[in-house]
C-alpha positions as CSV (number, residue, x, y, z in Angstrom):
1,X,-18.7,-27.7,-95.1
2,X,-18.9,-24.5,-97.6
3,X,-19.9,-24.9,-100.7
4,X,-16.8,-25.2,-103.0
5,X,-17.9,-23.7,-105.8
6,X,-18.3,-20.0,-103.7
7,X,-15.3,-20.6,-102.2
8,X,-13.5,-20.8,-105.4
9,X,-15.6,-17.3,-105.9
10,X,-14.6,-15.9,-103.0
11,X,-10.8,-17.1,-103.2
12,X,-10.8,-15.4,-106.5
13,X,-12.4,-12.3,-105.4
14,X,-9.4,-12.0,-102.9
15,X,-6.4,-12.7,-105.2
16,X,-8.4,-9.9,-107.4
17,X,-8.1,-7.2,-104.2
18,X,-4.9,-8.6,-103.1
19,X,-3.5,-7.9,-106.9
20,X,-1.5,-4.7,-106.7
21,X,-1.0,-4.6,-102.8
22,X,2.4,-6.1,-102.9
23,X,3.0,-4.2,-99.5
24,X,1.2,-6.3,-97.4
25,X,-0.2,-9.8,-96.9
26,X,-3.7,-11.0,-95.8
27,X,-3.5,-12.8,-92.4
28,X,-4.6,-15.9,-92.1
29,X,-3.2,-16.8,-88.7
30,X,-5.3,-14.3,-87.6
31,X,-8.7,-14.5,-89.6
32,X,-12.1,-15.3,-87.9
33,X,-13.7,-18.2,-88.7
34,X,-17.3,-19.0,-86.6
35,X,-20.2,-20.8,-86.8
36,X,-22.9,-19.9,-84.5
37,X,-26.7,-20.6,-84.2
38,X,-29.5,-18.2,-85.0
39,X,-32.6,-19.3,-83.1
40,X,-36.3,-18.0,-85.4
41,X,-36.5,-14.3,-84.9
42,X,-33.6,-13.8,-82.6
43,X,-30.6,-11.5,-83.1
44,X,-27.3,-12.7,-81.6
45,X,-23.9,-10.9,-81.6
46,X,-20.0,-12.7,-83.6
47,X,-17.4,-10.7,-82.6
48,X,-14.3,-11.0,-85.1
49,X,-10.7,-11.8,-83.5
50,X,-8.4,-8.6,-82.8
51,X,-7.2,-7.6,-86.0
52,X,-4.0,-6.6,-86.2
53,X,-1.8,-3.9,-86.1
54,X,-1.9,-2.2,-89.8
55,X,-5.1,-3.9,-90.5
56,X,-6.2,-1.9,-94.0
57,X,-8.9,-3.3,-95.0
58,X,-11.2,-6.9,-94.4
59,X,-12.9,-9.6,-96.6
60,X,-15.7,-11.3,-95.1
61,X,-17.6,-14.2,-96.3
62,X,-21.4,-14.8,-94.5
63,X,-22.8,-18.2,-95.2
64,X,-26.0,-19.8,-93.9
65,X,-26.7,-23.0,-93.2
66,X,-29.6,-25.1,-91.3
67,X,-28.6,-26.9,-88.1
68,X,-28.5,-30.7,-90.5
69,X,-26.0,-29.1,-92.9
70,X,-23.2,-31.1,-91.1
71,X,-24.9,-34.2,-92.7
72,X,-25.6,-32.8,-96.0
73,X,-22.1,-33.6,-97.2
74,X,-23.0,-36.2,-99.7
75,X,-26.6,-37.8,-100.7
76,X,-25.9,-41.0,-99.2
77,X,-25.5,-39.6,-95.7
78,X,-28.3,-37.5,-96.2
79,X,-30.5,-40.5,-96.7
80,X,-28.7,-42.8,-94.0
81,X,-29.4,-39.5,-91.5
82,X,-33.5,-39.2,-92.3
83,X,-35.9,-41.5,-90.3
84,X,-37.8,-43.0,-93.4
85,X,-39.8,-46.3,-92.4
86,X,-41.4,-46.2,-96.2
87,X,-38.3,-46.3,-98.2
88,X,-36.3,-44.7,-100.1
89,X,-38.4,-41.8,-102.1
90,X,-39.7,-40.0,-98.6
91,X,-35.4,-40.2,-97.6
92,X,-34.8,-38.3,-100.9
93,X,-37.8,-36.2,-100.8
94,X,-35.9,-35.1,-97.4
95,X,-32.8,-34.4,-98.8
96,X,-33.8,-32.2,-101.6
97,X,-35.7,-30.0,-98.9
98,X,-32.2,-30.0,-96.7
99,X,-29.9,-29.5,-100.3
100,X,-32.5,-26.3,-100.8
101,X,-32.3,-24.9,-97.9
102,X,-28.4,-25.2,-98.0
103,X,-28.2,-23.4,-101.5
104,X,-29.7,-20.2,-100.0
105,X,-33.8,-20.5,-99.1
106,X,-33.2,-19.5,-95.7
107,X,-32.2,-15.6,-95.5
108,X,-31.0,-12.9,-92.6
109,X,-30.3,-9.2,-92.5
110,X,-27.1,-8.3,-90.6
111,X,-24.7,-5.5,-89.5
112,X,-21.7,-4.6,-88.6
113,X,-20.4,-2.5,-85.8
114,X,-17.6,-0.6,-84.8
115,X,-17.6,-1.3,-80.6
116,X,-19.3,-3.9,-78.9
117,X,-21.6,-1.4,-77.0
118,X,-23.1,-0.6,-80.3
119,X,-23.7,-4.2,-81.2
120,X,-25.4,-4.8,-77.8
121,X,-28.0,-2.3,-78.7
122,X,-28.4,-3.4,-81.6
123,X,-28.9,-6.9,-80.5
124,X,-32.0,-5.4,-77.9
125,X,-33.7,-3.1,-80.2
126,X,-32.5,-4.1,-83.5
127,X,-32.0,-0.7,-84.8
128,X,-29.2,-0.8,-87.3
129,X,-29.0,3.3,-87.6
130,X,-25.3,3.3,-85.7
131,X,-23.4,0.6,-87.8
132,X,-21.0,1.0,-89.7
133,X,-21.8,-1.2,-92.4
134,X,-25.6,-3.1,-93.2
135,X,-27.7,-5.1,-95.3
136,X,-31.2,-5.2,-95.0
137,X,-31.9,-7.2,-97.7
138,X,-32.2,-10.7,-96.4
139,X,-29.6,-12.4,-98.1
140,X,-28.6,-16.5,-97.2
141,X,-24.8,-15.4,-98.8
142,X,-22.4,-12.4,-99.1
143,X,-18.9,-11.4,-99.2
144,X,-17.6,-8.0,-99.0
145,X,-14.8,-6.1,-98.5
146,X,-14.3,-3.1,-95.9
147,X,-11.5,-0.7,-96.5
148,X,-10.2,1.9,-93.9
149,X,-10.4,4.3,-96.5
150,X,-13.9,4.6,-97.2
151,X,-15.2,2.8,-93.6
152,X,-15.3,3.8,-89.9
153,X,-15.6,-0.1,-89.7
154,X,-11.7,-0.2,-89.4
155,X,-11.2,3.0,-86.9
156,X,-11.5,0.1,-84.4
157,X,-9.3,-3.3,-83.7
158,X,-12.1,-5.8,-83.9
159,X,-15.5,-5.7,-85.7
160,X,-19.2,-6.8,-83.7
161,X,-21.6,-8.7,-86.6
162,X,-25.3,-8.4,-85.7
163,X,-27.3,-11.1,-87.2
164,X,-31.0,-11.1,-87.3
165,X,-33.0,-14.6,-88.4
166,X,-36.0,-13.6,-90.4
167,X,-37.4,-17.1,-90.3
168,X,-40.4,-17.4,-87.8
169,X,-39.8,-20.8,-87.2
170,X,-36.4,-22.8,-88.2
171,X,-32.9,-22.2,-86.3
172,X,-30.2,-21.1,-88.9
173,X,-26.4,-21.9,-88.7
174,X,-24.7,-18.6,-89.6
175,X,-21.1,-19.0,-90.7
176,X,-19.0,-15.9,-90.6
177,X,-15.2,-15.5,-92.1
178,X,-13.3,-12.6,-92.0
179,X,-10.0,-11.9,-93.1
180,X,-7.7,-8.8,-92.3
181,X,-5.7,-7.6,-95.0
182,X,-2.0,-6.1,-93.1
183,X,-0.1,-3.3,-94.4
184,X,4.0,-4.2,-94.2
185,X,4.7,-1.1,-93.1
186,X,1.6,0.1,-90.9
187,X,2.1,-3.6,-88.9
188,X,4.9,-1.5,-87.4
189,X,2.5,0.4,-85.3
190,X,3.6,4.4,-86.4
191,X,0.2,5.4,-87.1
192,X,0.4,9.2,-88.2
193,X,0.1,10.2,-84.3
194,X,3.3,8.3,-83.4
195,X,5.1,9.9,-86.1
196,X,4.1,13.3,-85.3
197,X,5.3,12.5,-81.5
198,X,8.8,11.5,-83.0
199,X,8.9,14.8,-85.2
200,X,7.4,16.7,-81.9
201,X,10.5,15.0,-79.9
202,X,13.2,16.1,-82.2
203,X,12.5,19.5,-82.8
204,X,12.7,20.3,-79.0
205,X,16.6,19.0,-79.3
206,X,19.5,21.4,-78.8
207,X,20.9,20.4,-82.4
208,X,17.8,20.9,-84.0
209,X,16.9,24.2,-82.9
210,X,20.7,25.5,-84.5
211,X,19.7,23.9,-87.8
212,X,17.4,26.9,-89.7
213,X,14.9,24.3,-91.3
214,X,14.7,21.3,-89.2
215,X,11.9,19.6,-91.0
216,X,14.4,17.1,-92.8
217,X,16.5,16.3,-90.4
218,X,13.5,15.5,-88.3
219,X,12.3,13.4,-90.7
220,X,15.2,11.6,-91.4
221,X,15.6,10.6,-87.4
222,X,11.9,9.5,-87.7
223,X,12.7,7.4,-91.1
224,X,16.1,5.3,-89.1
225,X,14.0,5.1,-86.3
226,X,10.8,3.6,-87.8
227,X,13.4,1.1,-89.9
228,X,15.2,-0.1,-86.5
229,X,12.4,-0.3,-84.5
230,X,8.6,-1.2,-84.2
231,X,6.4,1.2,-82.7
232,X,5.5,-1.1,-79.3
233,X,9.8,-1.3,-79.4
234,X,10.4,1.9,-79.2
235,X,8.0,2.7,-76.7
236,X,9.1,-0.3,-74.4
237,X,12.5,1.8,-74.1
238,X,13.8,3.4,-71.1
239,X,13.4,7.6,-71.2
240,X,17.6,7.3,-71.2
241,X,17.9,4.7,-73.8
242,X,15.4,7.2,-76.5
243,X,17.5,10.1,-76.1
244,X,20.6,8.2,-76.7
245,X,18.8,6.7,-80.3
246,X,17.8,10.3,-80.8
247,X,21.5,11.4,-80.4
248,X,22.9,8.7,-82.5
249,X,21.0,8.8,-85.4
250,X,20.8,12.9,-85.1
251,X,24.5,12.8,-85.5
252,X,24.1,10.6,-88.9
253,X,20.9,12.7,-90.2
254,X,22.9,16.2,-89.7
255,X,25.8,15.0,-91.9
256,X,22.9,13.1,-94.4
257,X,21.0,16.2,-95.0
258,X,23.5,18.6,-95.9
259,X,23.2,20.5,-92.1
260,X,26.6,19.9,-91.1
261,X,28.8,22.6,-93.0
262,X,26.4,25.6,-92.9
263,X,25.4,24.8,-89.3
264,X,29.2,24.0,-88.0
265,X,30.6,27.2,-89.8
266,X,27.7,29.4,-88.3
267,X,28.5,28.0,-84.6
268,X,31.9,28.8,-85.0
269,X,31.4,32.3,-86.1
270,X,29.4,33.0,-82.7
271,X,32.1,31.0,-81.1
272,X,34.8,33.5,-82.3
273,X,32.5,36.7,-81.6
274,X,31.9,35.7,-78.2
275,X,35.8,34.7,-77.1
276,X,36.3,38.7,-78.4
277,X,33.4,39.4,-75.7
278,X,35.4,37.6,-73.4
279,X,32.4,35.2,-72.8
280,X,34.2,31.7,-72.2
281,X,31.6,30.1,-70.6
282,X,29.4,30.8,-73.6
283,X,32.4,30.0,-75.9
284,X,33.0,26.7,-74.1
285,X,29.0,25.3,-74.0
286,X,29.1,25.9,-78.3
287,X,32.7,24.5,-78.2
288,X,31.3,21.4,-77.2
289,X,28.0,21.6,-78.9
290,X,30.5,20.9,-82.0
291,X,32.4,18.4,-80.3
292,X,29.7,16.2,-79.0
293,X,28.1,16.3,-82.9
294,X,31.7,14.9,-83.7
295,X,32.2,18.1,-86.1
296,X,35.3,19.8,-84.2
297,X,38.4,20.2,-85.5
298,X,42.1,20.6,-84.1
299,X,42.0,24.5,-83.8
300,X,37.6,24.1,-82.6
301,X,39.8,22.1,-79.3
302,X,42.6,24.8,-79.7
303,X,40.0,27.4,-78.6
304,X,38.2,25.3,-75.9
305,X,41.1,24.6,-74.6
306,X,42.0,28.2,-74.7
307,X,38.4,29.2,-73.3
308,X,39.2,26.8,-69.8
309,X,42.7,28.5,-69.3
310,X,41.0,31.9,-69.3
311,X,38.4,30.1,-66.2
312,X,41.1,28.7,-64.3
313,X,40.0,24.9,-65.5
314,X,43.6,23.7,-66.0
315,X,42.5,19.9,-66.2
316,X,40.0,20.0,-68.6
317,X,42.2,22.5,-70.7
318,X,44.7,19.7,-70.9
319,X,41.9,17.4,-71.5
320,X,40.6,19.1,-74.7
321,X,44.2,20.5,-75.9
322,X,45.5,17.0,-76.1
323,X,42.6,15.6,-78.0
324,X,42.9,18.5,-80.6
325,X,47.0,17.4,-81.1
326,X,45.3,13.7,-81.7
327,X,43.8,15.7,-85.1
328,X,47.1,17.5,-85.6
329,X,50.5,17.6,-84.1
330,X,51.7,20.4,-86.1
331,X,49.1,22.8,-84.7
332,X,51.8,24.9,-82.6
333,X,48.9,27.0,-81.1
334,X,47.7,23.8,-79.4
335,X,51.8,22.9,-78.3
336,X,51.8,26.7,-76.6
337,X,48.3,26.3,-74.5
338,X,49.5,22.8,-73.4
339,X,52.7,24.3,-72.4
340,X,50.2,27.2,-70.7
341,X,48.2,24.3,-69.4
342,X,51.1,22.6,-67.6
343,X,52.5,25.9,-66.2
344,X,49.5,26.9,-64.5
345,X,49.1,23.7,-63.3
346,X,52.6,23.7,-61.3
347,X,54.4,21.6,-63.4
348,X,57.1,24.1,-64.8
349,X,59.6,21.5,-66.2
350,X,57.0,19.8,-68.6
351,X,56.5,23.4,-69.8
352,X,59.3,24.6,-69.7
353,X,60.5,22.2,-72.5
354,X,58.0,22.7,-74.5
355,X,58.2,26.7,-74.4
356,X,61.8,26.2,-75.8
357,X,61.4,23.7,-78.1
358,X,59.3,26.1,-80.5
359,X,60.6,29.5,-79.4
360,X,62.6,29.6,-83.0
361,X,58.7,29.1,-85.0
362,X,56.1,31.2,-85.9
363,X,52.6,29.8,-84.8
364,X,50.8,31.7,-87.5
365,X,52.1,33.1,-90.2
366,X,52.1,36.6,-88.8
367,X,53.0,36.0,-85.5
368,X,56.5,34.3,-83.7
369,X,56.2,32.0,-80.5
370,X,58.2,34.7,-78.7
371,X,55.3,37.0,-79.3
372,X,52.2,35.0,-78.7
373,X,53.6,33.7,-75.4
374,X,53.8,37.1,-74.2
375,X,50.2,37.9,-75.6
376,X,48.9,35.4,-74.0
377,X,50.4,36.2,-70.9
378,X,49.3,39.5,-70.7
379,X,45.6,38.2,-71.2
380,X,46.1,35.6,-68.4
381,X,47.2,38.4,-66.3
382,X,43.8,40.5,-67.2
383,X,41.5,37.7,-66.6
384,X,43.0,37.7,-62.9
385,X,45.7,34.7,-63.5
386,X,49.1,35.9,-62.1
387,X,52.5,33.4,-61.6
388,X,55.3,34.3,-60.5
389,X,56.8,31.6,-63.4
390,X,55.7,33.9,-66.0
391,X,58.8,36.0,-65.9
392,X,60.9,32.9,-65.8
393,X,59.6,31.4,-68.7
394,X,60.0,35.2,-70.3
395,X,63.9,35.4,-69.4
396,X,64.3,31.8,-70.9
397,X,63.3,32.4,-73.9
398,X,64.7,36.0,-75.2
399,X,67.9,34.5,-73.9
């Protein structure tokens, strides 16, 4: 149908683009290919096929024909085709003319637009001053290519060809081929703006506000997310099920970019300043602002634990005492606020055992169990927790 030696042209003129761009691929499932009739001195209007996500840049091919090309393929059909009651040398005569017009007599100016409203106007008035790309040399073949670099052809996802046929009196057959060349990574759909929407996200959460220069933790959560997902994925997730992917792969990106150490070390110094201040409900929200990040260790529990005793939470100091003597079961300040823990709680005899069983150790090294268990009594009894047990648990163990 095309003549084969331009296509070999054209084919070549592509692998020539194409060399270098080893990121993408040019989409042929989802090329244009068209033939439509001009009539003499109309315009008309091809609309390519939605180009895809990550479209970069196009190839298209414009080829003209007359309406008898179809039967131009070889001489002989040419001849067998034309009404010639003389013979053979009016039949040939014919199929030069046709074999002339098919190697480029007939000629048309066209453009290209970026919307289809600018491609209707064009097609009623045939001014060409809004498109985005034109020729108005009458030309009967032409390939370019448009690249969303240097053309606002591409800030749209189809493209509108106007084609105007300057013949006064024959029909021609335009044929228009276009080809979008797909970046690997663009197909994905994070266009700047949906990357800056991630970032945007991110720097709102709790984790990243602590961390003094968020910028590349940020940017790793945006890098694991853009890997894992494409961009109509993501968006297809429930509210709930983004936070959690935010969570999960902040927890990995804080330990990646070297946030975890200076970050963890700086919570627990206000953790310490504000258990002085006696502010335990402060002490307990950064207590498990570490734990949740999966940064606590035995004595970070120790002190949470600690923190619920001093609010009268006995369960959840338990909780948190017994997952901190998971981490360590030698921890003897954990072992006393458990035994604390179960007192308070009314059950006297689990404590009980516990309080003696250590009373012979130091839980520091400047301080004896005998000692601390007093201490901490008397700070129970400030913070408005009084038992009558405390004195029985004193006279058991200075016997």
């Amino acid at each position: 149908m095309v003549n084969k030696h331009f296509t070999l042209i054209i084919l070549f003129f592509i692998s020539i683009v194409s060399f270098g761009q080893q990121s993408g691929y040019w989409d042929k499932e989802r090329s244009t290919i068209r033939q439509e009739v001009v009539k003499a001195r109309n315009r008309i209007i091809i609309a390519s096929e939605e180009l895809p996500t990550g479209t970069t840049e196009v190839v298209f091919r414009i080829t003209l024909l007359d309406e008898n090309q179809q039967m131009a393929n070889s001489l002989v059909s040419v001849l067998k085709a034309i009404p010639d009651p003389t013979g053979i040398s009016q039949g040939s005569a014919g199929a030069v003319l046709l074999l002339s017009k098919i190697s480029g007599e007939d000629k048309c100016k066209y453009a290209v637009f970026s919307s289809e409203s600018l491609a209707t106007t064009y097609k009623e008035n045939g001014l060409t001053d809004k498109s985005c790309y034109t020729q108005n040399t009458p030309i009967n073949k032409d390939a370019k290519r448009l690249s969303a670099n240097s053309s606002v052809c591409l800030k749209s996802n189809k493209l509108w060809f106007g084609f105007e046929n300057k013949n006064w009196i024959m029909n021609q057959k335009i044929i228009l081929e276009v080809v979008p060349w797909v970046d690997t990574k663009l197909s994905r759909g994070w266009t700047v703006d949906n990357r800056k929407s991630i970032l945007n996200l991110c720097k709102t959460t709790d984790l990243a506000k602590k961390i003094p220069n968020s910028d590349d933790y940020c940017v790793c959560i945006l890098e694991k997310i853009q890997k894992e997902y494409r961009f109509q994925e993501y968006q297809s997730l429930l509210a709930i099920e983004k936070t959690k992917i935010i969570k999960d792969f902040g927890a990995l990106c804080y330990k990646e970019t070297g946030n975890l150490s200076s970050v963890s070390e700086s919570l627990r110094n206000q953790i310490a300043t504000l258990f002085q201040q006696e502010q335990y409900g402060l002490v307990i929200e950064k207590s498990l602002a570490l734990i949740n990040a999966g940064q606590a260790t035995a004595l970070d529990f120790n002190t949470i634990g600690n923190s619920y005793l001093l609010t009268k939470q006995y369960g959840k100091a338990t909780k948190y005492l017994k997952e901190g003597e998971k981490l360590d079961d030698t921890e003897l300040l954990i072992k006393l606020n458990l035994a604390h823990a179960y007192l308070l709680n009314d059950n006297y005899s689990k404590a009980k055992s516990i309080y003696k069983k250590y009373q012979s150790q130091n839980v520091t090294d400047s301080i004896n169990w005998v000692e601390k268990i007093k201490l901490d009594f008397q700070a129970f009894q400030k913070a408005g927790i009084k038992s009558d047990d405390f004195d029985r648990i004193l006279k058991i163990i200075n016997r």
